[in-house]
C-alpha positions in Angstrom: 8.9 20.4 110.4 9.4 18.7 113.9 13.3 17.9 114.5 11.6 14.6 115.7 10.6 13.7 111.7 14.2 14.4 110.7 15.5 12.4 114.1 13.6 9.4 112.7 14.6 10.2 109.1 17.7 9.4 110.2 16.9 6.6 111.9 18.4 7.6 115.3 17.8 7.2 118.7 18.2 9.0 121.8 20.8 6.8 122.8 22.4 8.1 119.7 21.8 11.8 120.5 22.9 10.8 124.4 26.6 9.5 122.9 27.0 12.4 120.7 26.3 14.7 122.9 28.5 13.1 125.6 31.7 13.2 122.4 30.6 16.9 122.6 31.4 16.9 126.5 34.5 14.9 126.2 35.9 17.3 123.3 35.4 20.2 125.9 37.1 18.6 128.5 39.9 17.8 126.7 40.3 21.7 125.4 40.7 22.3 129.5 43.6 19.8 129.9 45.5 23.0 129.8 43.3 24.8 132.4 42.6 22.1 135.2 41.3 25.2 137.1 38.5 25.9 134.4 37.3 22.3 134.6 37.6 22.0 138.0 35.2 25.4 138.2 32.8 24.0 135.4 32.6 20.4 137.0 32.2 21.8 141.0 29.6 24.7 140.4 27.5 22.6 139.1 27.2 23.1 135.4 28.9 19.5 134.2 25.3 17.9 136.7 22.9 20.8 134.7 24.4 19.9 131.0 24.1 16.1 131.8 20.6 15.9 133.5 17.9 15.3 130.4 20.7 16.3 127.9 19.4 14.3 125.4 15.7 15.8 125.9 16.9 19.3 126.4 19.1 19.2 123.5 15.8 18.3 120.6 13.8 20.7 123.3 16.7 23.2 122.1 16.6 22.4 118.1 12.7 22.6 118.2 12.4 25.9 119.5 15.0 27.5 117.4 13.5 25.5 114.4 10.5 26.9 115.2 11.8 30.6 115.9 13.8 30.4 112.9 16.9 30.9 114.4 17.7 27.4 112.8 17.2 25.9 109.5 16.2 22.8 108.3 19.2 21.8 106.1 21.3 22.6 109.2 19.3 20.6 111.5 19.8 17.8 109.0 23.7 18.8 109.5 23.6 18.1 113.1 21.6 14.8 112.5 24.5 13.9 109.8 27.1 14.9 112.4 25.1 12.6 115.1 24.9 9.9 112.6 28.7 10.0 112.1 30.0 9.9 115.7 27.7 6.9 115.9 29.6 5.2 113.3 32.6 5.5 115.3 31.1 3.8 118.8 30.5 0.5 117.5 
């Protein structure tokens, strides 16, 4: 199965994938609030500019491979699509 099937399945779009995945970034910078220094590493070495370029494209690059590998299965792949779908929800 392509995670491209189950991303339309859902009806969702990258834009979709692009918000959630930015929530995903925003819950881990609030778990630094405590440790500005941690953030301030993550964001100044260069890591925060590698997770955001193509994150969208890099992220279903990520779930195809390990879909295909079987390090990932299809009903949790449909998890993460229902987990997508419901931070959606919450933007409009």
């Amino acid at each position: 199965m392509k995670i491209q099937d189950i991303i339309d399945e859902y009806s969702l779009e990258i834009d979709d994938i692009r918000w959630y995945l930015s929530h995903l970034l925003c819950q881990k910078f609030l778990s630094h609030k405590d440790r500005p220094q941690e953030l301030t590493r993550y964001i100044w070495s260069g890591e925060l500019a590698s997770a955001l370029h193509n994150m969208e494209e890099q992220f279903i690059s990520d779930l195809q491979d390990r879909l295909d590998r079987s390090l990932l299965d299809e009903a949790r792949a449909r998890e993460i699509m229902r987990e997508i779908e419901a931070v959606k929800k919450n933007r409009h």
